[in-house]
N, C-alpha and C positions, 0 to 999 in steps of 0.2 A: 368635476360636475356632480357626479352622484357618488353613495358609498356604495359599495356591491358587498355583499356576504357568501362568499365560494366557499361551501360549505362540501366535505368528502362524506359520503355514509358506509368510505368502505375500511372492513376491519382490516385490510392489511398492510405492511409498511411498506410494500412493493407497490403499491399498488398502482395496475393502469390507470383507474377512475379518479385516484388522487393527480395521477403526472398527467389526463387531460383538464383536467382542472386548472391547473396548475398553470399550463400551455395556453389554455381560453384565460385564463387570467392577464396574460401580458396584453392577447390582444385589448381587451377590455383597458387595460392600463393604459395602452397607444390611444384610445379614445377619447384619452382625461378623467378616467371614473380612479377611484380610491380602491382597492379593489383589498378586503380583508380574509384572508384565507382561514376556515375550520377546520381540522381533523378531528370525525366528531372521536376517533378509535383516540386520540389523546387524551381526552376525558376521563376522569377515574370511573372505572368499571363500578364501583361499588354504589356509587351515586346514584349512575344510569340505570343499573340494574335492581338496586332499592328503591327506584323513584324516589330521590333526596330532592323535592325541588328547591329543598334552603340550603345546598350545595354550595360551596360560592363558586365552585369551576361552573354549574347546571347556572347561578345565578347569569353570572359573567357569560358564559353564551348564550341567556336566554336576552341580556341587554345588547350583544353584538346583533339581533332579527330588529328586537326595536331600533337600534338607531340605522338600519341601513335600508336605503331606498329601496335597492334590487337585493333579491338571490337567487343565487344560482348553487341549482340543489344537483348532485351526481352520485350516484348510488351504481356497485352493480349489481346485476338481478340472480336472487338465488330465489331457487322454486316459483320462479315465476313474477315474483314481486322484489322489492325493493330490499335491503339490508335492512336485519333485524336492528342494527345496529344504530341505524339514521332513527328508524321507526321507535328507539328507547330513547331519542333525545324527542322526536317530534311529541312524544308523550306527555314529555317532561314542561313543553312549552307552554304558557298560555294559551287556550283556546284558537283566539283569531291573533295566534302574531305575525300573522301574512298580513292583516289589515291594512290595504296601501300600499302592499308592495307587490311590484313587478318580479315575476319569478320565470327561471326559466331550469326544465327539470330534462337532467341527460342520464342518461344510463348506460352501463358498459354488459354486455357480455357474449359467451361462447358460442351462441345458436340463434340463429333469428325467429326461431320458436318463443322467443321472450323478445319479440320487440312491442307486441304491444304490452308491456309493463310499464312504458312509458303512462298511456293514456289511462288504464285500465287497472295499476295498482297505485300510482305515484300523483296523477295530477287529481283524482278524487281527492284523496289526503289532504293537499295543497291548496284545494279549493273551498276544503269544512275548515281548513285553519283563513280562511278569510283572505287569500291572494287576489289583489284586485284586478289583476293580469297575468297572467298566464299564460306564455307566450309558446308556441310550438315548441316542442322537445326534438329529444336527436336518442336515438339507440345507436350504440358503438360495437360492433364484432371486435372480440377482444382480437381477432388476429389482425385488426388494420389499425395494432397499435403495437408498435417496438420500440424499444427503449437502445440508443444506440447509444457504443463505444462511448461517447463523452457524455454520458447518463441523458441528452435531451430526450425529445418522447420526437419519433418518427409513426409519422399517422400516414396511409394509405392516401394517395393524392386526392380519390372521387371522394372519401369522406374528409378530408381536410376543407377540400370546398363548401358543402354539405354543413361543418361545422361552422365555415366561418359566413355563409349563409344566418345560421343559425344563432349565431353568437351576435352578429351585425341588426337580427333582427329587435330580440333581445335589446339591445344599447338602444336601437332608435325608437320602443315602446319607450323605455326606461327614461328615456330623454324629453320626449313627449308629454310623458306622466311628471316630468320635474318643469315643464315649463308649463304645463296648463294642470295642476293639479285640480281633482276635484274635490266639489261641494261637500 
């Protein structure tokens, strides 16, 4: 049905926010969507951190926003707002490369003192880059997220609901916007 761009804004290679991503990815997949996963910490440092936008890795991610309907942005929150990390690619981006697309922004972290990071650091951002929707977010407590024994990601049951709430709502804007696109 649609492409999706699951895009990670966290620097580590453990990372929770990458393995919920990851997790929301299948279900997104079970839906029928094409579902393209970023790690933006893959990206050469030297690019993102010189602002290279004629990079070809900075090119080539800046063509996986255009060509995909939905994204789904997940960052976890340090100092209150989002990974500097995500925020050196969102830099790097054209202006409005949200133009048109449905987006849906989740955030990971340790204290629920950073939940509204969601609204209040991350969907501002998303909404000067031109996201034509912008669908409720989710903040994740890193501890209703384990990583068990056969590497899957084990999420706490009331936020697995929560997410898949979340995620379902997500798909059926995203579906909406591909059947009645607008003007």
């Amino acid at each position: 049905m649609a492409t999706i761009l699951s895009v990670s804004g966290s620097p580590s290679a453990a990372s929770r926010t990458a393995r919920l991503l990851r997790h929301l990815d299948a279900r997104l997949t079970l839906r029928g969507h094409d579902v393209i996963p970023l790690d933006v910490r893959t990206l050469p440092a030297e690019a993102l951190l010189g602002a290279d936008f004629g990079h070809p890795a900075i090119r080539e991610a800046a063509a996986l926003f255009e060509r995909a309907d939905g994204v789904v942005i997940g960052t976890p929150v340090y100092k209150a707002a989002y990974s500097g990390l995500l925020k050196s690619l969102l830099d790097l981006l054209p202006q409005y490369a949200l133009t048109g697309r449905t987006v849906l922004p989740l955030a990971t972290g340790g204290s629920t003192a950073h939940v509204l990071a969601v609204d209040y650091a991350l969907r501002p951002v998303l909404a000067s880059m031109g996201a034509e929707h912008i669908t409720p977010g989710w903040f994740v407590l890193d501890k209703h997220l384990a990583t068990a024994p056969d590497g899957t990601l084990d999420i706490e049951p009331e936020t697995a609901r929560n997410l898949e709430r979340v995620v379902d709502g997500f798909a059926s804007a995203l579906e909406r916007s591909i059947l009645q696109p607008t003007a």
